[in-house]
Biopython code that builds the backbone (N, CA, C, O; Angstrom):
import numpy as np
from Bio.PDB.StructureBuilder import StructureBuilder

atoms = [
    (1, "UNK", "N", (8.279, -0.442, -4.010)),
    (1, "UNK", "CA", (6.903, -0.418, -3.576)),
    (1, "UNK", "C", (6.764, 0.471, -2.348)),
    (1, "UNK", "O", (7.549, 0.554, -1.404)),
    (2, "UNK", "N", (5.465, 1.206, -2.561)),
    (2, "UNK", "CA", (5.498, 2.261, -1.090)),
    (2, "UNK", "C", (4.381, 1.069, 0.112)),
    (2, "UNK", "O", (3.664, 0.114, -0.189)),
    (3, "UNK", "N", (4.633, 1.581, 1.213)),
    (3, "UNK", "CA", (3.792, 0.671, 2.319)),
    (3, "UNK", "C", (2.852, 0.351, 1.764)),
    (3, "UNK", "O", (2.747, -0.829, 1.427)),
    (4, "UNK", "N", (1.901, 1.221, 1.487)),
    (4, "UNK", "CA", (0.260, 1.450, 1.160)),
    (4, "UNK", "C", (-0.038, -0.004, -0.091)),
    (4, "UNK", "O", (-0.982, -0.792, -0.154)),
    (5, "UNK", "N", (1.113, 0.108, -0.880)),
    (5, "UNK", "CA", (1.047, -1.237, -1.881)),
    (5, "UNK", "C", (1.577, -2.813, -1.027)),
    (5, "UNK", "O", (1.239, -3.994, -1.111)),
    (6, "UNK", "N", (2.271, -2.267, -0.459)),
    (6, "UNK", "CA", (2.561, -3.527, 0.022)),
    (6, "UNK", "C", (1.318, -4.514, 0.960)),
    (6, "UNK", "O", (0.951, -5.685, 1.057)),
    (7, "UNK", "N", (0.950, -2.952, 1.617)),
    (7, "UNK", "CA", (-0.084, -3.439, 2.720)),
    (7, "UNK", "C", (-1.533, -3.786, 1.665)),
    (7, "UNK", "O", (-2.181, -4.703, 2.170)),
    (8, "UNK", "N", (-2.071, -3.343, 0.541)),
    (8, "UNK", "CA", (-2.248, -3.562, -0.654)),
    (8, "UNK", "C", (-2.220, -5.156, -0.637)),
    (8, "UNK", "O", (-3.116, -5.858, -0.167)),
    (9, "UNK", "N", (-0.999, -5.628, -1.250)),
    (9, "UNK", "CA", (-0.697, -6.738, -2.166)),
    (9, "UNK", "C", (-1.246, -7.688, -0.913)),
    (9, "UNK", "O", (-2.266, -8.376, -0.930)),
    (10, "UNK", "N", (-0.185, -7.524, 0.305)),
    (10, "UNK", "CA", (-0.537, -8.755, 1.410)),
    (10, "UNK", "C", (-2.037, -8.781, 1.981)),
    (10, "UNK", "O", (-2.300, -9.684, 2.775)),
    (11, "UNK", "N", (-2.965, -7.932, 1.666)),
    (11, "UNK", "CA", (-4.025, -8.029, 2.225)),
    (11, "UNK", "C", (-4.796, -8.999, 0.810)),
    (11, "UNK", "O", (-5.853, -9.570, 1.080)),
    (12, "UNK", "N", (-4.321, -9.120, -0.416)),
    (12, "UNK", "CA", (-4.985, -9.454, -1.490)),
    (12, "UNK", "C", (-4.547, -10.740, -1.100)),
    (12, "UNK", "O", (-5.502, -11.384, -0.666)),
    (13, "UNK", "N", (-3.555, -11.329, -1.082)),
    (13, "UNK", "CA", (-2.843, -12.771, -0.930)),
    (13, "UNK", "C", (-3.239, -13.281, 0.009)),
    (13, "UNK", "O", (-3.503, -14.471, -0.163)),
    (14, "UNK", "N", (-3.523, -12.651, 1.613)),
    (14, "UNK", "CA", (-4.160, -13.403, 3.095)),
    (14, "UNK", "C", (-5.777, -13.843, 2.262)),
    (14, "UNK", "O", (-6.144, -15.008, 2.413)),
    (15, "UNK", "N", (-6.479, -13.104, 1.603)),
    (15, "UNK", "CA", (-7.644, -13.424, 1.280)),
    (15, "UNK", "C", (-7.818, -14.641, 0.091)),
    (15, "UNK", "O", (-8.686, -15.514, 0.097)),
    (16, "UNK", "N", (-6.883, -14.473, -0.799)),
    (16, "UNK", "CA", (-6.427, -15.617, -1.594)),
    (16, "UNK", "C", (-5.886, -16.599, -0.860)),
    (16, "UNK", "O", (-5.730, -17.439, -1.746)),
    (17, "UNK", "N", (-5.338, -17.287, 0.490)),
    (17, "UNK", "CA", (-5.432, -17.896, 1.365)),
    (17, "UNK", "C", (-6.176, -18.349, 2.096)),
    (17, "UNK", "O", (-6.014, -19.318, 2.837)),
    (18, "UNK", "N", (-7.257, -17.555, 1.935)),
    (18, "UNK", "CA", (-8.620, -18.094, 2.965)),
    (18, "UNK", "C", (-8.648, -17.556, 4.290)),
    (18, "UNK", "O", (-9.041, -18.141, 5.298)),
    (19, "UNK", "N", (-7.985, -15.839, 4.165)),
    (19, "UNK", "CA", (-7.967, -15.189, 5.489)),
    (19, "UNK", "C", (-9.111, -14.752, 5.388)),
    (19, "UNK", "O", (-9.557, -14.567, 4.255)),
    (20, "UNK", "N", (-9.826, -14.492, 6.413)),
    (20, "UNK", "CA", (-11.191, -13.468, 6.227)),
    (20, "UNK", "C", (-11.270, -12.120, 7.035)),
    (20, "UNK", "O", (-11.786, -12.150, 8.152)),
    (21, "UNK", "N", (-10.837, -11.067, 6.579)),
    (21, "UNK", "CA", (-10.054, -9.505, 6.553)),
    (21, "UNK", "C", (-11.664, -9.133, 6.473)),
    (21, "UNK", "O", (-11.643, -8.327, 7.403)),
    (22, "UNK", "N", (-13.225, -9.130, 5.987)),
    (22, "UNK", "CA", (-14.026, -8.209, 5.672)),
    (22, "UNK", "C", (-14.790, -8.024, 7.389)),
    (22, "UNK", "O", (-15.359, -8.971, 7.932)),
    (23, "UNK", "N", (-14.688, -7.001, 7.871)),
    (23, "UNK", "CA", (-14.991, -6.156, 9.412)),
    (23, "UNK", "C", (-16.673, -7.237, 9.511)),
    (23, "UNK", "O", (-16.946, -7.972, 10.460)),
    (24, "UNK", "N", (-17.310, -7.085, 8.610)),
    (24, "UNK", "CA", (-18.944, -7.384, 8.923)),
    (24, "UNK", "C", (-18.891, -9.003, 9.016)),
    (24, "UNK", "O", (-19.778, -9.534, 9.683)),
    (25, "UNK", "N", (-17.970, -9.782, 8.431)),
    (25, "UNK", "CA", (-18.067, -11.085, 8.544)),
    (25, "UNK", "C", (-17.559, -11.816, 10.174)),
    (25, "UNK", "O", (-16.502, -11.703, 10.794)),
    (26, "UNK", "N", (-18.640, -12.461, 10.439)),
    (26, "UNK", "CA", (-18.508, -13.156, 11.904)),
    (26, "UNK", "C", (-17.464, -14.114, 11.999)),
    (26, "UNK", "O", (-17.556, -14.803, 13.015)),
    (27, "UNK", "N", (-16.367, -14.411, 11.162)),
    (27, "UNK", "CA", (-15.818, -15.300, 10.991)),
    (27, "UNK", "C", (-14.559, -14.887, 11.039)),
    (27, "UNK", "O", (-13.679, -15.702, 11.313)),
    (28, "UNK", "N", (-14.185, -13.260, 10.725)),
    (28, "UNK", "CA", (-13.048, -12.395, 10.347)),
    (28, "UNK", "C", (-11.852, -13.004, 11.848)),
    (28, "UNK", "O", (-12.101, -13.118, 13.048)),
    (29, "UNK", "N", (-10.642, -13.259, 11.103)),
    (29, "UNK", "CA", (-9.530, -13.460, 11.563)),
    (29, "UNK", "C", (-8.481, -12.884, 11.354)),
    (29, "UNK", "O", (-7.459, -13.193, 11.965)),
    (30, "UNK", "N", (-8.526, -11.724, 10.255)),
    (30, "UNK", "CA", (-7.489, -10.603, 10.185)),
    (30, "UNK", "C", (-8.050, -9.587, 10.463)),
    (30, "UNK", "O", (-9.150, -9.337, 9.970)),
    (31, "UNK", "N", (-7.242, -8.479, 11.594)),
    (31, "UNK", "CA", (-7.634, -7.211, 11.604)),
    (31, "UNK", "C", (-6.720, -6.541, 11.375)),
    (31, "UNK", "O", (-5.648, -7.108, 11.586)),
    (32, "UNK", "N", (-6.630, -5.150, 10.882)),
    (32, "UNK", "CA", (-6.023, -4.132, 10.403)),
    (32, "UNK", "C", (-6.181, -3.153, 11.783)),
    (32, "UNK", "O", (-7.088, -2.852, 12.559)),
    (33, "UNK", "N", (-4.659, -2.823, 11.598)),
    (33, "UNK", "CA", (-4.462, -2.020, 12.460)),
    (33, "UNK", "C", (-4.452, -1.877, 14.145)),
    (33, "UNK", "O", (-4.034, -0.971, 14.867)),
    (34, "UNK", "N", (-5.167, -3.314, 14.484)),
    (34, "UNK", "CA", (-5.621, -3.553, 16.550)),
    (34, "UNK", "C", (-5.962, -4.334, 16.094)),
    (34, "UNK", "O", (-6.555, -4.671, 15.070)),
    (35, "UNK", "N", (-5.489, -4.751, 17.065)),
    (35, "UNK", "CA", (-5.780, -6.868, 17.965)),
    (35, "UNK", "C", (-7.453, -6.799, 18.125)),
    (35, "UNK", "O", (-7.951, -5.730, 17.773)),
    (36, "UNK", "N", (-8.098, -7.529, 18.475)),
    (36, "UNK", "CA", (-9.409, -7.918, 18.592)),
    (36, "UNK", "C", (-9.814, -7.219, 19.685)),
    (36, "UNK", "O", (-10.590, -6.273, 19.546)),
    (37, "UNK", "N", (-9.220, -7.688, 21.231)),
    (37, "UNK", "CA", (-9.706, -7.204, 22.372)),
    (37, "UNK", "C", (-8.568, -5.759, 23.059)),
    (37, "UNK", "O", (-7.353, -5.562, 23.031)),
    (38, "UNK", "N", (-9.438, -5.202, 23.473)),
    (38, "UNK", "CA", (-8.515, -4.447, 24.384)),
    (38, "UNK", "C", (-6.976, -4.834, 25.209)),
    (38, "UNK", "O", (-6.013, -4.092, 25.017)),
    (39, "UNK", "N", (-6.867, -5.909, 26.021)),
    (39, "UNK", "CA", (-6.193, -6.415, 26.298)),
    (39, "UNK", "C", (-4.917, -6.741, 25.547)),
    (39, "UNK", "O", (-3.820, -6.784, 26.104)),
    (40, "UNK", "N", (-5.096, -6.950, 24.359)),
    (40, "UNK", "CA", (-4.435, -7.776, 23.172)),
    (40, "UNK", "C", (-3.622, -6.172, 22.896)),
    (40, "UNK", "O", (-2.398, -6.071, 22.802)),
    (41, "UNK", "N", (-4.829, -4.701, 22.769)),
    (41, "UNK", "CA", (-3.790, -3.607, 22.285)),
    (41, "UNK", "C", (-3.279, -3.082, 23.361)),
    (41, "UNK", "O", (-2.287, -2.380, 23.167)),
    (42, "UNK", "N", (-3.673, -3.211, 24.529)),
    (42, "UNK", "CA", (-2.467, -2.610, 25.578)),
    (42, "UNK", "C", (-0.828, -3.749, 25.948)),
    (42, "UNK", "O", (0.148, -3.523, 26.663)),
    (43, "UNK", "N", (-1.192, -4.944, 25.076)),
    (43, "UNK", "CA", (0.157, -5.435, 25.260)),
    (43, "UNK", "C", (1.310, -5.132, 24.222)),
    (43, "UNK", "O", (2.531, -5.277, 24.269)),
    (44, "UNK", "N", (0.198, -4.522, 23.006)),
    (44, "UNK", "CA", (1.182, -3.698, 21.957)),
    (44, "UNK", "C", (1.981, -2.743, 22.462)),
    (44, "UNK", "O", (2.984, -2.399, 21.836)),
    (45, "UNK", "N", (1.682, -2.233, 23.550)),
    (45, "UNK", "CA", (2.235, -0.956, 24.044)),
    (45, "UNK", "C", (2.314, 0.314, 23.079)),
    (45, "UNK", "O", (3.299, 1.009, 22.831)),
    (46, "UNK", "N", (0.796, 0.443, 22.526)),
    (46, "UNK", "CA", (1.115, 1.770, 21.864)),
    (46, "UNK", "C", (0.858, 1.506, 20.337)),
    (46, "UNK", "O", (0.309, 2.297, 19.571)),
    (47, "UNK", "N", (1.478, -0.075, 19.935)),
    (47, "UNK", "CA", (1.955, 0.340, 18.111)),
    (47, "UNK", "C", (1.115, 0.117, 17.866)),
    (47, "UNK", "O", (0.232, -0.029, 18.710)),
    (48, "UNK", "N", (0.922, -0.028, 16.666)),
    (48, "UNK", "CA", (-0.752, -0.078, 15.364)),
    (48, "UNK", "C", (0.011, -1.096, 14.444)),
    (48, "UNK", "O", (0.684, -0.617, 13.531)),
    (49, "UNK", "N", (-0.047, -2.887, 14.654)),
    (49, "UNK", "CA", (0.500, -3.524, 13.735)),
    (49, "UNK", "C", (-0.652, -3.442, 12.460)),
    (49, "UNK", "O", (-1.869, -3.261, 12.477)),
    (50, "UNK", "N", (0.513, -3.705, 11.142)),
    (50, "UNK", "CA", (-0.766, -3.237, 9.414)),
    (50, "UNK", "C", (-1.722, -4.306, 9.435)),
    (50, "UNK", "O", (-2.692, -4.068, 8.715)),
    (51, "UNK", "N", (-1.757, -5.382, 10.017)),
    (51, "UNK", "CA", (-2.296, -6.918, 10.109)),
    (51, "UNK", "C", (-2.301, -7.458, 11.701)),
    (51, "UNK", "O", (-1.509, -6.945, 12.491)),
    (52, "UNK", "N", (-2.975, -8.228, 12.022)),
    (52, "UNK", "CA", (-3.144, -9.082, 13.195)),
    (52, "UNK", "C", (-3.943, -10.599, 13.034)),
    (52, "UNK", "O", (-5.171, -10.543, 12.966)),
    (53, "UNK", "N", (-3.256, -12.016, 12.968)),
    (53, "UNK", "CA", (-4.052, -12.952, 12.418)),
    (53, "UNK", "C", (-3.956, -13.771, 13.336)),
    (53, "UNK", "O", (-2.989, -14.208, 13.959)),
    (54, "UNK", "N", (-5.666, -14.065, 13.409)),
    (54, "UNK", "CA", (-6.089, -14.995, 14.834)),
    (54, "UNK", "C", (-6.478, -16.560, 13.912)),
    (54, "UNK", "O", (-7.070, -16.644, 12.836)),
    (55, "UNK", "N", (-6.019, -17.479, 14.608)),
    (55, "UNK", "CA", (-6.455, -18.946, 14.089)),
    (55, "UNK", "C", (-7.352, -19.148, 13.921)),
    (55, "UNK", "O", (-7.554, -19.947, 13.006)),
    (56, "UNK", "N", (-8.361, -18.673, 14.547)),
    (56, "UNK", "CA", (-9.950, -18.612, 14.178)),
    (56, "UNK", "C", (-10.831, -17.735, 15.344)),
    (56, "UNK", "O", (-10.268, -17.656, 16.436)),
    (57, "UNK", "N", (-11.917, -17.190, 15.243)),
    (57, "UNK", "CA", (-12.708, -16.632, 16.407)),
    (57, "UNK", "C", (-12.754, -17.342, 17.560)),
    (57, "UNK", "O", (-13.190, -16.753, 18.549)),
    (58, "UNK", "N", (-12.369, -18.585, 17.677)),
    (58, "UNK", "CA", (-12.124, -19.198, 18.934)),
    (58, "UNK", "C", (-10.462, -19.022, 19.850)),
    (58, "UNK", "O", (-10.268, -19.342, 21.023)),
    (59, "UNK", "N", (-9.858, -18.669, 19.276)),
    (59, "UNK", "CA", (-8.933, -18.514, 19.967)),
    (59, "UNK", "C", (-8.269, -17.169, 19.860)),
    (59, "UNK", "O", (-8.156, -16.392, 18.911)),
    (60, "UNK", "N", (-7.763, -17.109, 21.412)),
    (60, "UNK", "CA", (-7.946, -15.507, 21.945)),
    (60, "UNK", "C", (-6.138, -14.613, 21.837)),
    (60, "UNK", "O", (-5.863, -13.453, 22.145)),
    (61, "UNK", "N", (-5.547, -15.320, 21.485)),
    (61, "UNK", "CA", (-3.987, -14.897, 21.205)),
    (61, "UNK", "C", (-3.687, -15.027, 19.699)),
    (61, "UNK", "O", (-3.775, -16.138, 19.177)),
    (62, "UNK", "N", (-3.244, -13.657, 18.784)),
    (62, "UNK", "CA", (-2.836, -13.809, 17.681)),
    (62, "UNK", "C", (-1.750, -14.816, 17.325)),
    (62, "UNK", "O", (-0.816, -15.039, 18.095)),
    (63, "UNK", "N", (-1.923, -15.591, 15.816)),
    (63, "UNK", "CA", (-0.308, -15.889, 15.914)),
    (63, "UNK", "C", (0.228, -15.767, 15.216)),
    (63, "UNK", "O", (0.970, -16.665, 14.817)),
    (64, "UNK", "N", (0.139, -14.159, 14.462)),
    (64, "UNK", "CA", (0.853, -13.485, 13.686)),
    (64, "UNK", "C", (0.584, -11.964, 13.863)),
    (64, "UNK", "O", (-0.557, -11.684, 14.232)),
    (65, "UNK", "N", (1.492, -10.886, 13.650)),
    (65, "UNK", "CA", (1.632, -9.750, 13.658)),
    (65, "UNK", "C", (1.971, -9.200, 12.990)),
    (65, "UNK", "O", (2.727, -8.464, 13.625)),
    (66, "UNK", "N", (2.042, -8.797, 11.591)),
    (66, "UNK", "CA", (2.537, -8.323, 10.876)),
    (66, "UNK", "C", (2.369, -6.825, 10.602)),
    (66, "UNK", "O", (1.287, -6.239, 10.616)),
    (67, "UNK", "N", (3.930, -6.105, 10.274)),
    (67, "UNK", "CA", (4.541, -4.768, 10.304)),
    (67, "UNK", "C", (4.483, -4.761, 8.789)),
    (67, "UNK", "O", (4.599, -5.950, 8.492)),
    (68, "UNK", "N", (4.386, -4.182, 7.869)),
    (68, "UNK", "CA", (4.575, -4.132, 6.452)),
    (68, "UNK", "C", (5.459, -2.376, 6.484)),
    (68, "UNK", "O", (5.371, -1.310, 7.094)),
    (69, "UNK", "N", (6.116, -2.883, 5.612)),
    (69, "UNK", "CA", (6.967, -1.664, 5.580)),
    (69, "UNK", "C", (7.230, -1.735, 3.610)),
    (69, "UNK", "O", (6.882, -2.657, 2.873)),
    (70, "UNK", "N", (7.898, -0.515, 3.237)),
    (70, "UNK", "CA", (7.896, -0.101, 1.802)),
    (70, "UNK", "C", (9.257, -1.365, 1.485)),
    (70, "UNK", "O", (10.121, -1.721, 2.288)),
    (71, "UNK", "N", (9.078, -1.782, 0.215)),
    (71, "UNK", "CA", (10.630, -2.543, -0.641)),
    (71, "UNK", "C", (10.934, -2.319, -1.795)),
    (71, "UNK", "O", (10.168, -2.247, -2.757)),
    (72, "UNK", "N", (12.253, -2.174, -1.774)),
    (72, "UNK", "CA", (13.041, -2.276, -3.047)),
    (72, "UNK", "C", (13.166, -3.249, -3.333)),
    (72, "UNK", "O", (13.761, -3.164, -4.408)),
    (73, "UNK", "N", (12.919, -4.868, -2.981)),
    (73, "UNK", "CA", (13.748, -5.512, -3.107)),
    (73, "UNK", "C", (12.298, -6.323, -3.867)),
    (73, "UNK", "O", (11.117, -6.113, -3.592)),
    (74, "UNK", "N", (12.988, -7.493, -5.106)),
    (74, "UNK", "CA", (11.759, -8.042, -5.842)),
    (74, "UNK", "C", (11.806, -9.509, -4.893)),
    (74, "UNK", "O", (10.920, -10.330, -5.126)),
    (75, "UNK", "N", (12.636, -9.768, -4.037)),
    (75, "UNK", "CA", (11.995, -10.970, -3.148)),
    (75, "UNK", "C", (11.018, -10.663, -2.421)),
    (75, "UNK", "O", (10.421, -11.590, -1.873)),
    (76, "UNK", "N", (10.564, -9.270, -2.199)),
    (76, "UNK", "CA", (9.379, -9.531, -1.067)),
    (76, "UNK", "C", (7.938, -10.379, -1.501)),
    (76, "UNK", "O", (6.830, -10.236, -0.983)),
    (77, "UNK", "N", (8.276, -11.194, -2.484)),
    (77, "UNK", "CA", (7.063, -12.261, -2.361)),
    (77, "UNK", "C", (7.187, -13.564, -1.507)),
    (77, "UNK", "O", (6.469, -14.326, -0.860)),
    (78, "UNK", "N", (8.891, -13.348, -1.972)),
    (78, "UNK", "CA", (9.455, -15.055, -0.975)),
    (78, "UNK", "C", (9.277, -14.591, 0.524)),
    (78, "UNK", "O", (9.592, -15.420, 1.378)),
    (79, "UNK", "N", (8.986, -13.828, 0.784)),
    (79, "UNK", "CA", (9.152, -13.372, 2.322)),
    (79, "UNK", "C", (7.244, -13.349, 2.662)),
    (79, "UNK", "O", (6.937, -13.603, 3.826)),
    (80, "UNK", "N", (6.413, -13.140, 1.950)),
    (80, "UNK", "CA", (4.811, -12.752, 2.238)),
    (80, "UNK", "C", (4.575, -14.023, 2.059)),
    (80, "UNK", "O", (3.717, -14.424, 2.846)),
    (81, "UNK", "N", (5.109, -15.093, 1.119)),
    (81, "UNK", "CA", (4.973, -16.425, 0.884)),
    (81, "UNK", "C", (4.999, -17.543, 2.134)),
    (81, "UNK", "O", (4.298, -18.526, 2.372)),
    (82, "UNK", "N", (5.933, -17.039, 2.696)),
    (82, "UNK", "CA", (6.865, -17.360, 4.003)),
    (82, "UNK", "C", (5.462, -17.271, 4.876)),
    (82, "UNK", "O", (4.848, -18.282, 5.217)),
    (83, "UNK", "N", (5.057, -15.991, 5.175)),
    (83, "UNK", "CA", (4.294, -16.143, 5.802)),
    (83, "UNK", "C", (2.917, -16.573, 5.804)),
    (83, "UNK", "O", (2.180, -16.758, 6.772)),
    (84, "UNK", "N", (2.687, -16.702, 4.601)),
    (84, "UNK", "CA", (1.038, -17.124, 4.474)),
    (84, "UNK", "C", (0.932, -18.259, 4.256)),
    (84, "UNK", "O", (-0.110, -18.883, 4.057)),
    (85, "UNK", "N", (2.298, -18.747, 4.275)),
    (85, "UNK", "CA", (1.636, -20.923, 4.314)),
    (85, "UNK", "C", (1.698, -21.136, 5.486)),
    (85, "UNK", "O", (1.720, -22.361, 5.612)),
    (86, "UNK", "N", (1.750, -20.548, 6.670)),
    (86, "UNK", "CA", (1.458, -20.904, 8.024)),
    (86, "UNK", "C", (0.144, -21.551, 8.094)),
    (86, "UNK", "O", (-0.072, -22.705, 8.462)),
    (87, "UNK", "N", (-0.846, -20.538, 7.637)),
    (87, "UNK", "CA", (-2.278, -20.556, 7.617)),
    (87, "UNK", "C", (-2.795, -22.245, 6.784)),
    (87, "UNK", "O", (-3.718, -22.999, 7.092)),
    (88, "UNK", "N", (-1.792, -22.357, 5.709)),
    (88, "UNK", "CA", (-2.377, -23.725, 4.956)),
    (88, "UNK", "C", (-1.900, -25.268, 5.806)),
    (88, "UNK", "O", (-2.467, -26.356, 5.708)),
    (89, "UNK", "N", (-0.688, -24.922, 6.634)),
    (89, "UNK", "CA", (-1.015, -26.112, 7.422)),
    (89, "UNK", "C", (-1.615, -26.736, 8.792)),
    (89, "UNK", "O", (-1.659, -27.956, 8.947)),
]
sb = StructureBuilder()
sb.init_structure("model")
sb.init_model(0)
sb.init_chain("A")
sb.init_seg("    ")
for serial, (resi, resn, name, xyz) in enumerate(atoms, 1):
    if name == "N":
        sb.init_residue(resn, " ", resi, " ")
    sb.init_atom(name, np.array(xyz, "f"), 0.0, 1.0, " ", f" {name:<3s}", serial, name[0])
structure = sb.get_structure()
């Protein structure tokens, strides 16, 4: 899989989770590419994480960051799995 699919697939599955990724919705808790506030991207120092997931619009520290990178490997579901039942408990 090249990035672009991966970043692809995991953006389809956070939303099949009940992430809310769409920019116009007041409710949105995933962003692509920068943290919410300024503050949040100068502690990146620079990087552009593919994802950023906030617990809800009330709280001001992500608590996830996710890097998506390309795989060969057919576990990368057990690994996106891994991360998206955070959100269900």
């Amino acid at each position: 899989m090249i990035e672009r699919e991966v970043d692809n697939r995991l953006e389809q599955e956070l939303v099949k989770k009940g992430w809310i990724i769409n920019s116009g919705d007041p409710e949105q808790n995933v962003y692509r590419q920068n943290p919410r506030t300024k503050e949040e991207k100068l502690s990146l120092l620079g990087t552009f994480p593919d994802f950023v997931l906030y617990e809800s619009t009330k709280k001001y520290s992500p608590i996830a960051v996710i890097e998506t990178k390309k795989s060969n490997h057919t576990s990368s579901k057990i690994h996106l799995n891994k991360v998206l039942i955070m959100h269900e408990n």
